[in-house]
C-alpha positions in Angstrom: 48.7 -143.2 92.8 47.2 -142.5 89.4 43.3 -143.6 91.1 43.9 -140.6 93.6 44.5 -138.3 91.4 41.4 -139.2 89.3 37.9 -137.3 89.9 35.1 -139.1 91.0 32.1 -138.8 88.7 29.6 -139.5 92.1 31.8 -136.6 93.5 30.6 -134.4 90.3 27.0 -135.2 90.7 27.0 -134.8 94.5 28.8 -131.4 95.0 27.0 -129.9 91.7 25.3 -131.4 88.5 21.8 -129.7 89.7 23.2 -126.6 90.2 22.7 -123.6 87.5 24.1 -120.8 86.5 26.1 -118.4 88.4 23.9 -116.2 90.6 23.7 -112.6 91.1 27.2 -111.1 92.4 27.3 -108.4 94.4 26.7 -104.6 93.8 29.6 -102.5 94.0 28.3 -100.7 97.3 27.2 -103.1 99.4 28.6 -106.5 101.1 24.6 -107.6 101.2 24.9 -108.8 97.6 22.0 -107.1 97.5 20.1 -108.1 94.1 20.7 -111.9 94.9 17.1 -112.8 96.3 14.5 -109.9 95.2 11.6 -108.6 97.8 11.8 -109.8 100.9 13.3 -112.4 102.4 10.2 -113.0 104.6 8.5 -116.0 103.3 4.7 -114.8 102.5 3.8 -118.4 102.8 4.7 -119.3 106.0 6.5 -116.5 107.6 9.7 -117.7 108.2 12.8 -115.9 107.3 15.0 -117.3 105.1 18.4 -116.4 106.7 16.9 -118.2 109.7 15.0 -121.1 108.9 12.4 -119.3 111.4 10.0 -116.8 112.1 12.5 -114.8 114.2 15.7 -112.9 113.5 19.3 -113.2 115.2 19.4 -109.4 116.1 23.3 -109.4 116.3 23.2 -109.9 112.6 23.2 -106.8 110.5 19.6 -106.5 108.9 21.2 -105.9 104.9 22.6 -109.4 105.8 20.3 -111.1 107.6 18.0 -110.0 104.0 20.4 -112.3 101.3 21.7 -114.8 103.3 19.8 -118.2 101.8 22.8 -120.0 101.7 21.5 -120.0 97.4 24.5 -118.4 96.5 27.1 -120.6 99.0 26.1 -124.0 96.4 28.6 -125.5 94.1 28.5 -124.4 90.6 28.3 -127.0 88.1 31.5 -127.5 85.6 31.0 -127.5 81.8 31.9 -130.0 79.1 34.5 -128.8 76.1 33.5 -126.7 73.9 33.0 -127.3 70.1 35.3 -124.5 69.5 38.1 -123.3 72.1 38.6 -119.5 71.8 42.8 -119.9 72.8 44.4 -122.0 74.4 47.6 -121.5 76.5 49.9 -123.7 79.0 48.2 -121.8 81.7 45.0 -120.4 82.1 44.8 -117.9 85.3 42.2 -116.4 86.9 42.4 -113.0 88.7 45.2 -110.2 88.0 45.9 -109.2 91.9 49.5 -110.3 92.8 49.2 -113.8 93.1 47.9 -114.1 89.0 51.0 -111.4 88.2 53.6 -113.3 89.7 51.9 -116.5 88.0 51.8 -115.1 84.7 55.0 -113.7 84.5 56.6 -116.6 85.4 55.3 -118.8 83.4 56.4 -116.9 80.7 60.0 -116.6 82.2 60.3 -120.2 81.5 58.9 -120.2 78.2 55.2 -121.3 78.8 52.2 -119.5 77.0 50.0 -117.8 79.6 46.1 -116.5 79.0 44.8 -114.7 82.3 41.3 -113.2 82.6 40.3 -110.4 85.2 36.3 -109.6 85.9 37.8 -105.8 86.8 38.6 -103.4 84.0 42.1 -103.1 85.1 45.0 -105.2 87.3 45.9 -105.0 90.7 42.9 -106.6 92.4 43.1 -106.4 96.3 46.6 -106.2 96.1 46.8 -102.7 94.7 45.4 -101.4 98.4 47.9 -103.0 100.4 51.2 -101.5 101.7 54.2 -103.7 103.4 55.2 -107.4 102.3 56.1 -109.2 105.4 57.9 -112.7 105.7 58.6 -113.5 109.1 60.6 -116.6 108.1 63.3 -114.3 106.5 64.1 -116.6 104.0 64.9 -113.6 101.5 68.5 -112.8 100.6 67.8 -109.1 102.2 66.5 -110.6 105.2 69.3 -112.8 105.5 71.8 -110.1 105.2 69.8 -108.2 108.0 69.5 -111.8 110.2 66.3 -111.7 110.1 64.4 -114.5 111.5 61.6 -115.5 113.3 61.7 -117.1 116.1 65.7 -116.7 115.9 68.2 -116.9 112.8 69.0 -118.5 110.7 65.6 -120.3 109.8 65.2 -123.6 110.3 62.0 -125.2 108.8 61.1 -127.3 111.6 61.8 -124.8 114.4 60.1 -122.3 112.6 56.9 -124.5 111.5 56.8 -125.4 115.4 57.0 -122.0 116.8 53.8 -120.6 114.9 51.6 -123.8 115.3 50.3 -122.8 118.6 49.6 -119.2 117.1 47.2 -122.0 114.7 45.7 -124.0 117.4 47.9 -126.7 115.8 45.5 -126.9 113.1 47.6 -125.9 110.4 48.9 -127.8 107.5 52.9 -128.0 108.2 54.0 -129.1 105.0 52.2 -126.3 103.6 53.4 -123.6 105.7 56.8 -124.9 105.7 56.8 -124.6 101.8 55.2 -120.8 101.6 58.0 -119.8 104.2 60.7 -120.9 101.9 59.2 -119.9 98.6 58.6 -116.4 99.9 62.6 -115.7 100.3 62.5 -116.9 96.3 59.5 -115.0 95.4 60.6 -111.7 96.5 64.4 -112.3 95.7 62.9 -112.7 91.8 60.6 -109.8 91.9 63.5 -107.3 92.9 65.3 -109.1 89.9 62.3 -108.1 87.8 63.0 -104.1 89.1 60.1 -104.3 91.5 59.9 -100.6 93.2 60.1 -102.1 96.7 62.5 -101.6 99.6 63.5 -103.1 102.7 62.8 -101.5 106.0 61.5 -101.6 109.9 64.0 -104.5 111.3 64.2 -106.3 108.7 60.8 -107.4 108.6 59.0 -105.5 105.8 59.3 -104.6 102.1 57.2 -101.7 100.9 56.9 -99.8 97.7 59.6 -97.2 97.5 57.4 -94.0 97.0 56.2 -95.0 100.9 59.5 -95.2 102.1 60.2 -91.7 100.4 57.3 -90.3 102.2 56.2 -89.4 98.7 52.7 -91.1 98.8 50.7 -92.2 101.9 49.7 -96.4 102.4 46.7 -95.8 100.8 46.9 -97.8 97.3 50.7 -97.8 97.5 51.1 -101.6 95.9 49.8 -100.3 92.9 52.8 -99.2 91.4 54.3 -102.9 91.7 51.1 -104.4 90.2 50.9 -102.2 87.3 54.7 -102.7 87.0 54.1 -106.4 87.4 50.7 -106.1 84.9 53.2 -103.7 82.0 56.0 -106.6 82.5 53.7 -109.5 81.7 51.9 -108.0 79.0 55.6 -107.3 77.4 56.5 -111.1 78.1 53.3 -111.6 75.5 50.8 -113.0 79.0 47.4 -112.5 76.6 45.4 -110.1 79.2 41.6 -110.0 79.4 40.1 -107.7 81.5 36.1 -107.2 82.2 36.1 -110.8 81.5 34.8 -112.8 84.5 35.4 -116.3 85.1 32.0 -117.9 84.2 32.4 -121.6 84.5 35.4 -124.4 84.7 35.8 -126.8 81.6 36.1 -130.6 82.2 37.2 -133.4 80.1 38.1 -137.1 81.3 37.8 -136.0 84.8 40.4 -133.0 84.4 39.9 -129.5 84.6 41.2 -128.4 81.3 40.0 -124.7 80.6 37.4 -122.2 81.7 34.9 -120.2 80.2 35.3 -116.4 80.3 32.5 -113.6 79.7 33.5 -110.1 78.1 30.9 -107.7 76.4 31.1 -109.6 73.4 29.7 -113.0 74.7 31.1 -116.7 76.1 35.2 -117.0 75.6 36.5 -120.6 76.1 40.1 -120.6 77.2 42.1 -124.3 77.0 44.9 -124.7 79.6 47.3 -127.5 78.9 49.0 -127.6 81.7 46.4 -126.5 84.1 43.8 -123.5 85.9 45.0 -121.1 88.4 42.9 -119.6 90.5 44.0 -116.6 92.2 40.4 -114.8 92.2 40.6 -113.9 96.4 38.4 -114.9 98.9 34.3 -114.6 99.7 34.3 -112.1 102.0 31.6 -109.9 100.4 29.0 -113.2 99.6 27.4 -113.6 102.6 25.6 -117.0 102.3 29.3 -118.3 101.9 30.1 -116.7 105.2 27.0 -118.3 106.9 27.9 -121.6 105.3 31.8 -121.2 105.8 32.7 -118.9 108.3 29.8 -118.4 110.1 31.7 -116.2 112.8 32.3 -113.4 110.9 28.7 -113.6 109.1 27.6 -112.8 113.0 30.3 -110.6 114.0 31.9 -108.1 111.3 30.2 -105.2 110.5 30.9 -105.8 106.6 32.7 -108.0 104.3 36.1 -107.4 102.3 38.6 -106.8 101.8 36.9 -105.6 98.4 33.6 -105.8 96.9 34.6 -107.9 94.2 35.5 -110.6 96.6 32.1 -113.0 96.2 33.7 -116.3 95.6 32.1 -117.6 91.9 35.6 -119.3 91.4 35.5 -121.4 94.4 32.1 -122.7 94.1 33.2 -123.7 90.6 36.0 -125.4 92.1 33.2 -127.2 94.8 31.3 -127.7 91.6 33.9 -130.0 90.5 34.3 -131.6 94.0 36.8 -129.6 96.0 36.9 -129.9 99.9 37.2 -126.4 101.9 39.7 -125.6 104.7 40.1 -123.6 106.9 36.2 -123.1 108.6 35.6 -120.5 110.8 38.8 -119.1 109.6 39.3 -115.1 109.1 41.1 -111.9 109.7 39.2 -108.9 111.6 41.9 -106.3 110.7 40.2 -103.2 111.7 37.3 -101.4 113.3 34.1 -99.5 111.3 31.2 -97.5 112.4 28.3 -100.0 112.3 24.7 -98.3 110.4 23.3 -101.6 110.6 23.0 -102.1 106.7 26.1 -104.2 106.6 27.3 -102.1 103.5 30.5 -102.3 102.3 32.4 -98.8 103.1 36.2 -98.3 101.6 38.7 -99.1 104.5 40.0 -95.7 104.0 37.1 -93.0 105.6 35.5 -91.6 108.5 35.9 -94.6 110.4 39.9 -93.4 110.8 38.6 -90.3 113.1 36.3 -93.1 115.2 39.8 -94.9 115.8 41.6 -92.7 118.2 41.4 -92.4 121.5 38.3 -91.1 122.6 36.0 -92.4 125.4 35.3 -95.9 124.5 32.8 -98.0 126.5 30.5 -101.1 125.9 26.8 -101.4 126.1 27.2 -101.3 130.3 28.7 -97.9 129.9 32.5 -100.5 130.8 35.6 -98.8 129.5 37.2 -100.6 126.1 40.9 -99.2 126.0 42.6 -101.8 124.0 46.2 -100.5 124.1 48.4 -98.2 125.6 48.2 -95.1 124.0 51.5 -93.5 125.3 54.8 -92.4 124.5 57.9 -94.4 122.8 57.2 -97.9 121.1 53.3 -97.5 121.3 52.6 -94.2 120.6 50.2 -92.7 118.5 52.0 -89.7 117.6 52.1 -89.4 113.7 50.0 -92.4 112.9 46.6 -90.8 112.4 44.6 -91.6 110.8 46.2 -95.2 110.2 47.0 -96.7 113.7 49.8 -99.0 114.8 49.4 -102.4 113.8 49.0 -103.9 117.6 46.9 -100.8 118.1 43.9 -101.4 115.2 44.1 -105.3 116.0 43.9 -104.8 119.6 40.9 -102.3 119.1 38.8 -105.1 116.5 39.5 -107.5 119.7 38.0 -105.8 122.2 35.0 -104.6 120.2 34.4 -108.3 118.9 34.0 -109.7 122.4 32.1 -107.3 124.1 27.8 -108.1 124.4 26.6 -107.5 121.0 30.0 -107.5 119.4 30.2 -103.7 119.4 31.8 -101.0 121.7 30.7 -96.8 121.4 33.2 -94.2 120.5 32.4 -90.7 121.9 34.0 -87.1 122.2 32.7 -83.7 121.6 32.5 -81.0 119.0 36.1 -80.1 120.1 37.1 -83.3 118.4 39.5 -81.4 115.2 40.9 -79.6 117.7 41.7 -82.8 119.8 42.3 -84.5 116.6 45.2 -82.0 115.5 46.9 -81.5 119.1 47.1 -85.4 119.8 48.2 -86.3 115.6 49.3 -85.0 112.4 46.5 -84.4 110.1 44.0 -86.8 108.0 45.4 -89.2 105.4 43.8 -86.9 102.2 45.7 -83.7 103.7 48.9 -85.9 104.2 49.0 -87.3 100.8 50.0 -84.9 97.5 46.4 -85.4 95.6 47.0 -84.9 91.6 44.3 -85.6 88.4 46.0 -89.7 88.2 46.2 -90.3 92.0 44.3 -93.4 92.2 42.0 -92.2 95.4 40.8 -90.0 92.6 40.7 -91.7 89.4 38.7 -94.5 91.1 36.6 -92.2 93.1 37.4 -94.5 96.7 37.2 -91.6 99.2 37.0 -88.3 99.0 40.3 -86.7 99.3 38.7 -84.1 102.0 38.3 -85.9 105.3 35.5 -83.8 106.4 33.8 -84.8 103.4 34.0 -88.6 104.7 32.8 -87.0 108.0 29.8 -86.0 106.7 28.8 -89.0 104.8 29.2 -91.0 107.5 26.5 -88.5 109.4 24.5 -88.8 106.5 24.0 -92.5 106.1 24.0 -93.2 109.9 27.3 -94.5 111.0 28.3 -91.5 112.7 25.8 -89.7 115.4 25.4 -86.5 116.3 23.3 -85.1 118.9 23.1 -81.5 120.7 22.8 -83.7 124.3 24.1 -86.4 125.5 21.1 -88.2 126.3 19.7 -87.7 122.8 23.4 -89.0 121.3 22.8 -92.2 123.7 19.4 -92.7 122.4 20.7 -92.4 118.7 23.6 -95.0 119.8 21.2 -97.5 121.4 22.4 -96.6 125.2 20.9 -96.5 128.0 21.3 -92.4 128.6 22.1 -92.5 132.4 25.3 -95.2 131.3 26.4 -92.9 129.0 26.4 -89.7 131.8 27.8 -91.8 134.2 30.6 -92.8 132.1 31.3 -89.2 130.5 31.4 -87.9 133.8 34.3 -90.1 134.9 35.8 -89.4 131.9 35.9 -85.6 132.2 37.1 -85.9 136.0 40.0 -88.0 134.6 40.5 -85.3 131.9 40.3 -82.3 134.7 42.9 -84.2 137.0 45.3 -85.4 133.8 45.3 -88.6 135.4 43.2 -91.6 133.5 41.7 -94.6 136.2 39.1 -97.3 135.8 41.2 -98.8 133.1 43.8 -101.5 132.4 45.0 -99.4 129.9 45.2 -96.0 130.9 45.8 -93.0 128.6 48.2 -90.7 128.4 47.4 -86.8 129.2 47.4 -85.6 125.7 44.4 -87.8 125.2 42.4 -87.3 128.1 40.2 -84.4 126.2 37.1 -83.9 128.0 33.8 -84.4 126.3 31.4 -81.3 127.6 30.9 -79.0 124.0 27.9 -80.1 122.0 27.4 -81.1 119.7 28.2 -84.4 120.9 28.9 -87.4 118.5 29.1 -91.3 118.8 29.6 -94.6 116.7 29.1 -97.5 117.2 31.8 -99.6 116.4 32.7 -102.9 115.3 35.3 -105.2 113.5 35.3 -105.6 109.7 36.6 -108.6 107.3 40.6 -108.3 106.4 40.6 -110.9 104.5 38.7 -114.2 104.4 40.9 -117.5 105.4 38.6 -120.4 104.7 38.9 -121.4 101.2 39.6 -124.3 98.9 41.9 -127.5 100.3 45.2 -127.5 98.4 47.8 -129.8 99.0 51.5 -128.4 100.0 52.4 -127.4 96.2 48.8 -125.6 96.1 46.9 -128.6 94.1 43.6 -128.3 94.7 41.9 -131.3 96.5 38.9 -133.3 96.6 37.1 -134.4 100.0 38.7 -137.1 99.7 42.7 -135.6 100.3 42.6 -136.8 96.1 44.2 -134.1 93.9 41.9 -132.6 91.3 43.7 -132.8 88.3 44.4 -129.4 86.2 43.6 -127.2 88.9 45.3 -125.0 91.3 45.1 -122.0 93.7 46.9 -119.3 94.9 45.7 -117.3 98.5 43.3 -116.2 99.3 41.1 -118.6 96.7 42.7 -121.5 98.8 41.9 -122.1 102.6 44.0 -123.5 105.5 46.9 -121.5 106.1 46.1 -120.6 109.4 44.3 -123.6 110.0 40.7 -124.1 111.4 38.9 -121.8 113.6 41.0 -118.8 114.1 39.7 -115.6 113.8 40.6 -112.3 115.5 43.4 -109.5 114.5 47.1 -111.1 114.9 50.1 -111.2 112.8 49.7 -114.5 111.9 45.9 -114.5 111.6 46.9 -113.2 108.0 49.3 -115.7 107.7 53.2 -116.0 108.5 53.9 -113.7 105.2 50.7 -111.4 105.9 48.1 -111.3 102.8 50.1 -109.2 100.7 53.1 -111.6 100.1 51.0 -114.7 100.8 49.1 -113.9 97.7 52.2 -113.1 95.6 54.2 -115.8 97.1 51.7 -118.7 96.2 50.4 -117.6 93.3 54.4 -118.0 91.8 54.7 -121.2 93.6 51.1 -122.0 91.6 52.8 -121.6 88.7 56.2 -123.4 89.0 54.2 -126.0 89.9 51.8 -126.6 87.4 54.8 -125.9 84.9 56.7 -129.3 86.5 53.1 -131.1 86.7 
């Protein structure tokens, strides 16, 4: 027992003894990484692109991409050895302050262990702070138990409930694992609401969300920021020691255990000692696209960008491949959403112009083919009041359809009537919906601007949004073949005259059949974006990081989305359950407390 949980020294020199320094991480604006390879990725020698391997270029593949992808920045980065002097040292060391790290660090110190946690951001919240609703469709909270909530059926029952979802996981999924982040979810959230978390339950039992949403009083945007700043003020008062702007840099490894990590702040190297082990809860790799080609090579073809956030780019997991971990999950990922496609492959804040590109317009593939994707109708799966966010089988259907069509991108079109449209079909925008003061965090941290038409106009200006005074000089702008794009407008205005939609599965309801005939026209081209990234590092049930040999790496551990596997190997698309059985929000917190408790017991 004690040989398996050893590392192997041949497993150190394989996965990373040769390998330097970190490399370059990625701008703020761009999920290129652009600043990774300088010049060209042309080789002058021989003429062969990099990305490639040859001298021609997979045109499906955004050009900023195709540019960085060398598969340089997907190697394993090589652990260090102690350091002459430790900096602190603390029964936990954890990496990342996003709700996984929180709910680790506080805790730790709830049961009396010393707690260091370093964040490369100048401030907590880390992905988490963008989300909205915690969802836990085993309903093993004490809330969801008073409501009966359960899926497939109250009460839960492990093994029912771990067979119901394995099919949504292509059977792929670890069961022990799931089993155990089902349960621990009812404990995690029954403990934050014990620590005053501003959350309540809603919508069937289902979902917690931050209270201020439920009061109408803010809008989705950002709206788990006022649990992780309560979570980030509550650990700080437990006496967590917080360092922020301090990167994770490299992992520390003595006798074959990870013991510590080294840190970087504007003052130099930090070396932090963890007795009792490393947490990483750093998020996925979503904006490093040479991991993507390596790992999840389906969405390094197919999304338009990475995410969920530009600080995504996966340093901490090749240091954890550095000292030998296996990855799970391959192929794994979460298209959430649709976004207007420029063909840089920037990174572009999920809250913008893209949200006017997301109702129902005309929407056709490259054959001029209708793409409905839902039915956009009255009662259960209406539209009304959701713009600009839509329902949630709404935006997953929509990143579906677009995925699968040729080239992995359908067009959006309508006319310069679309505000009036926009208005008569929706309430208004998300900035004119949401009270916008000096300390809202849209402003403070400059994400969008707070006037929609702004966003408009910036996508116009940097290409993902088309605007033409004809038709056949919008097609040309959008690719199309101008005669598909008449043909197809034309049907769509004789639907709109009659007030009756045809040529479609899904057909739309009147108040969106608005007919596309007042120039100036405009168009997107449209395409799915990275939610979250699911292949990570191979943990064991109680989130122990493992070798490629199923061995347990001693001293280290990792919360979701740093960790891989929970909805197994090879799914990608939009569902539920694509995020996981809790969703990413309380997977994240949920296993970065179960981390915790279990290197504590460890």
């Amino acid at each position: 027992m004690e040989d398996n949980k050893q590392l192997s020294r041949r497993s150190f020199l394989k996965r990373g003894a040769a390998v330097g320094a970190v490399g370059a991480v990625a701008a703020l604006g761009g999920v290129t990484l652009t600043g990774c390879q300088p010049g060209s990725s042309n080789d002058p020698a021989t003429g062969a692109n990099r990305a490639t391997g040859s001298g021609t270029i997979d045109e499906h593949i955004p050009e900023g991409r195709r540019a960085t992808a060398t598969l340089e920045n997907a190697e394993p980065i090589a652990p260090e050895g102690p350091p002459a002097e430790w900096t602190a040292e603390a029964d936990l060391v954890i990496v990342g302050t996003g709700g996984g790290g929180l709910a680790a660090a506080l805790l730790a110190r709830d049961r009396g262990a010393s707690v260091i946690i370093v964040e490369k951001q100048d401030a907590p919240g880390g992905a988490t702070q963008h989300a909205n609703g915690w969802v836990n469709l085993a309903g093993t909270g004490t809330w969801q138990q008073g409501m009966e909530f359960s899926v497939p059926e109250f009460p839960y029952e492990r093994d029912k409930f771990i067979r119901y979802f394995e099919k949504d996981y292509q059977f792929t999924v670890y069961n022990d694992l799931l089993g155990n982040m089902a349960e621990t979810a009812g404990e995690c959230i029954d403990w934050m609401l014990e620590k005053g978390a501003d959350l309540t339950g809603g919508r069937g039992g289902m979902f917690y969300q931050p209270t201020p949403v439920a009061k109408n009083e803010q809008h989705k945007c950002m709206s788990f920021r006022v649990v992780t700043d309560q979570f980030a003020a509550l650990g700080a008062e437990a006496g967590a020691d917080f360092h922020y702007s301090s990167p994770c840099s490299a992992l520390i490894v003595e006798d074959n255990r990870v013991v510590g990590i080294k840190a970087t702040d504007s003052n130099g190297d930090m070396y932090f000692k963890a007795n009792k082990g490393v947490i990483l809860c750093s998020g996925g790799i979503g904006m490093n696209p040479d991991m993507l080609k390596k790992y999840i090579p389906t969405a390094y073809k197919v999304a338009v960008s990475g995410g969920p956030m530009p600080y995504h780019t996966g340093e901490c997991t090749r240091m954890a491949l550095g000292v030998g971990a296996d990855m799970a999950g391959i192929d794994s990922w979460c298209g959430w959403e649709s976004e207007m496609d420029n063909g840089t492959g920037n990174w572009v804040y999920f809250w913008s112009a893209r949200q006017i590109t997301q109702l129902p317009w005309l929407n056709i593939d490259i054959r001029g083919k209708r793409c409905n994707f839902y039915e956009w109708g009255a009662g259960e799966n209406s539209y009304q009041d959701e713009l600009p966010f839509a329902q949630p089988g709404q935006d997953r259907a929509r990143a579906q359809v677009q995925a699968s069509r040729i080239g992995h991108r359908a067009y959006a079109i309508f006319d310069g009537n679309f505000e009036e449209y926009m208005w008569k079909i929706s309430n208004p925008p998300l900035a004119e919906r949401r009270p916008v003061t000096k300390d809202d965090p849209v402003v403070e941290q400059d994400l969008f601007d707070t006037d929609w038409r702004v966003e408009f106009e910036k996508a116009l200006d940097d290409g993902r949004m088309k605007r033409a005074d004809t038709l056949e000089g919008l097609a040309e702008l959008l690719g199309l073949d101008p005669q598909t794009v008449k043909e197809a407008v034309d049907q769509w205005n004789k639907n709109c005259a009659n007030g009756v939609d045809t040529g479609t599965v899904y057909p739309l309801t009147e108040v969106f059949l608005n007919p596309i005939t007042e120039p100036p026209f405009y168009g997107a081209k449209m395409g799915v974006i990275i939610g979250k990234t699911l292949a990570g590092l191979r943990v064991d049930e109680d989130l122990r990081v493992l070798d490629e040999q199923g061995r347990v790496i001693p001293g280290l551990y990792a919360n979701f989305t740093t960790a891989g596997g929970i909805c197994g190997e090879s799914t990608y698309g939009t569902s539920l359950v694509n995020t996981s059985i809790l969703g990413g929000l309380a997977l994240t917190w949920t296993s970065g407390y179960h981390a915790a408790k279990v290197a504590l017991a460890d």
